[in-house]
N, C-alpha and C positions, 0 to 999 in steps of 0.2 A: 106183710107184703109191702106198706107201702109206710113211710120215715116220716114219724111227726113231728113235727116241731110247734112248741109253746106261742110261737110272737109270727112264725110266718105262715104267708099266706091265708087265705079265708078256713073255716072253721076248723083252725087246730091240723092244719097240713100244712109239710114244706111246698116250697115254690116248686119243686121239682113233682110231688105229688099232687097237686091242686089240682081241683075238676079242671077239665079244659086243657091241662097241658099232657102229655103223654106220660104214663106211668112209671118210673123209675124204678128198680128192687133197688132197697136197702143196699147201702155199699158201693152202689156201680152209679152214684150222680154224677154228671159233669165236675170235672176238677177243673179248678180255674187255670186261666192259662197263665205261663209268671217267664220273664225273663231277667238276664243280667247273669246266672250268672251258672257255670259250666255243667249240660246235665239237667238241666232245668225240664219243666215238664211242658213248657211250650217250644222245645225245640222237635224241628224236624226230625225224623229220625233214618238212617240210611242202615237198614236191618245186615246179619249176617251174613245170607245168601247173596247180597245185593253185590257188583260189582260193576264198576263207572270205571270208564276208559275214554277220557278226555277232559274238557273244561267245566268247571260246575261253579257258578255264579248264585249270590241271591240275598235277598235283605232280612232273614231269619236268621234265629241261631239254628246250629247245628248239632247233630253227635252222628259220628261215624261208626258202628261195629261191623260192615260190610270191609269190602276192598273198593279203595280210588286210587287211581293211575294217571297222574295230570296236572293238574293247576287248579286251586281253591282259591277262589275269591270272595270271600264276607267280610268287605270292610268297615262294615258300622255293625257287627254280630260276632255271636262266640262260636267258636270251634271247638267240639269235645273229640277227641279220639277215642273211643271205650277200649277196654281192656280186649276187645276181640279185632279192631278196629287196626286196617294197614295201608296206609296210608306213603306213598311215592310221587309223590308230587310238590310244585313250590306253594307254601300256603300263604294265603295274607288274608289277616280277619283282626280284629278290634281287640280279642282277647282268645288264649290259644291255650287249651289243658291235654295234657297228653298222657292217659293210659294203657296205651298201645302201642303199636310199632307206625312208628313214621322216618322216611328214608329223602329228603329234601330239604331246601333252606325254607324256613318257618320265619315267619313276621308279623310281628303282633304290635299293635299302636296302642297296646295298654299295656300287657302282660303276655308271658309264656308261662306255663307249669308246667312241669316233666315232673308224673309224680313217679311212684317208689316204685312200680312195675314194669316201667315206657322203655321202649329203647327208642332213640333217637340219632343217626346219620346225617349230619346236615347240620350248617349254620344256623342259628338262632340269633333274630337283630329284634332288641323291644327295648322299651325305659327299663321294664324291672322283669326279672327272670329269675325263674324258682326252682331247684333243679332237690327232690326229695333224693332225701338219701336212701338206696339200694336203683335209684335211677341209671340206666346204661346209655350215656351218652358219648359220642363221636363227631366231634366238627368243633367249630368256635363260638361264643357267643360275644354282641356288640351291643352294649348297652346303650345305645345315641339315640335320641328322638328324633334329631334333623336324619340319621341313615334311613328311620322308619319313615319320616316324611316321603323322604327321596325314593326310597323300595317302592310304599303303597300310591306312588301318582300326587302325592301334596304336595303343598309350595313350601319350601324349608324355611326355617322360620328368622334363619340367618337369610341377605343377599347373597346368589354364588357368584364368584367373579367370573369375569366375562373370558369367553375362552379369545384367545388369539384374531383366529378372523372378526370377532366381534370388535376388539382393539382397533383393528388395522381399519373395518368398515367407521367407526368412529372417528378416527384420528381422519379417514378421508374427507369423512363430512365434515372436520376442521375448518380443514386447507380449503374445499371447494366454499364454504363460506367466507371465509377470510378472501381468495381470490374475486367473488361476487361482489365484495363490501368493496375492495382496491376498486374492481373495475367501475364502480359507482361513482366513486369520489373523482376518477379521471376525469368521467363525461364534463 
C-alpha cells in the first residue's frame, strides 16, 4: 500500500508515505514539476473538449489539445500544440512545437518545430525553425531575430532609423537653436 524507500524519511518510508504526511498509493506520487522544454509535465494543459474564443495570455508553458480562436501570448514560455490541438490564431511565445493544426502567423524568440503530423497556414518568423519531414506547411518563414524582436514588443537590437517626421522634428530643433545662439550673440 504504501512505497518504501531505503534512505528517505523516518523509519524506512518515502517522504510521500511518512507518518504525518497523507498517504500516497504506489505509483500515483506527486511528479516533479519540470520545464523548458515542449510537452513537459509542468505545463498547463488546455484538454480536448475545451474551446477558447479570444486572447489568452500568461507566464507558464503551455500545450494545446483543445480549440483556440485568437491571440497567444507566452513570451518567456513554450507553446505545444498536441496532435489533437487547433489552433487559429497569431502566436508569440519563447519557443513554439507544432503537432496539430495551426492556421496564423507563429513567432517564436527561440524556436519553431513543425513536427511530422502539423499542418501549418501562416508565417513563421524565429532564429531557427524546424520543419520535420511529412510536415504540411503553407505561408513563409523568416528567420531574423531583430523581425522577432520587432513582432514580440522588444527593442531591436539594431537602432531603427528615424522615420521622416522624426528628421524634419530634428532638423527643426536645429535651426531653432542655431537661430537662439545668432539671437544671443546680437544682444
Amino acid at each position: 500500500m504504501f512505497e518504501r524507500g531505503k534512505k528517505d524519511g523516518p523509519e524506512g518510508y518515502s517522504n510521500e508515505a511518512a507518518p504525518g504526511n497523507s498517504p500516497q498509493w504506489a505509483g500515483n506520487a506527486p511528479k516533479s514539476q519540470s520545464s523548458g522544454n515542449p510537452g513537459s509535465q509542468g505545463a498547463a494543459v488546455i484538454g480536448r473538449s475545451i474551446r477558447i474564443d479570444g486572447d489568452l495570455q500568461g507566464e507558464e508553458d503551455l500545450r494545446i489539445e483543445g480549440d483556440v480562436n485568437g491571440k497567444i501570448q507566452l513570451r518567456n514560455s513554450t507553446l505545444t500544440i498536441g496532435s489533437e490541438g487547433k489552433v487559429r490564431a497569431s502566436v508569440y511565445a519563447k519557443s513554439v512545437a507544432v503537432d496539430g493544426y495551426v492556421e496564423g502567423d507563429v513567432f517564436g524568440a527561440e524556436n519553431i518545430i513543425v513536427r511530422k503530423n502539423a499542418q501549418v497556414q501562416g508565417n513563421m518568423t524565429a532564429p531557427r525553425v524546424s520543419l520535420e519531414d511529412g510536415a504540411k506547411f503553407k505561408g513563409s518563414i523568416e528567420m531574423d531575430p531583430d523581425a522577432v524582436n520587432a513582432a514580440m514588443g522588444g527593442a531591436a537590437k539594431t537602432p531603427s532609423k528615424p522615420t521622416p517626421v522624426e528628421k524634419t522634428a530634428a532638423s527643426n530643433d536645429k535651426v531653432i537653436a542655431a537661430s537662439e545662439a545668432a539671437a544671443r550673440k546680437a544682444r
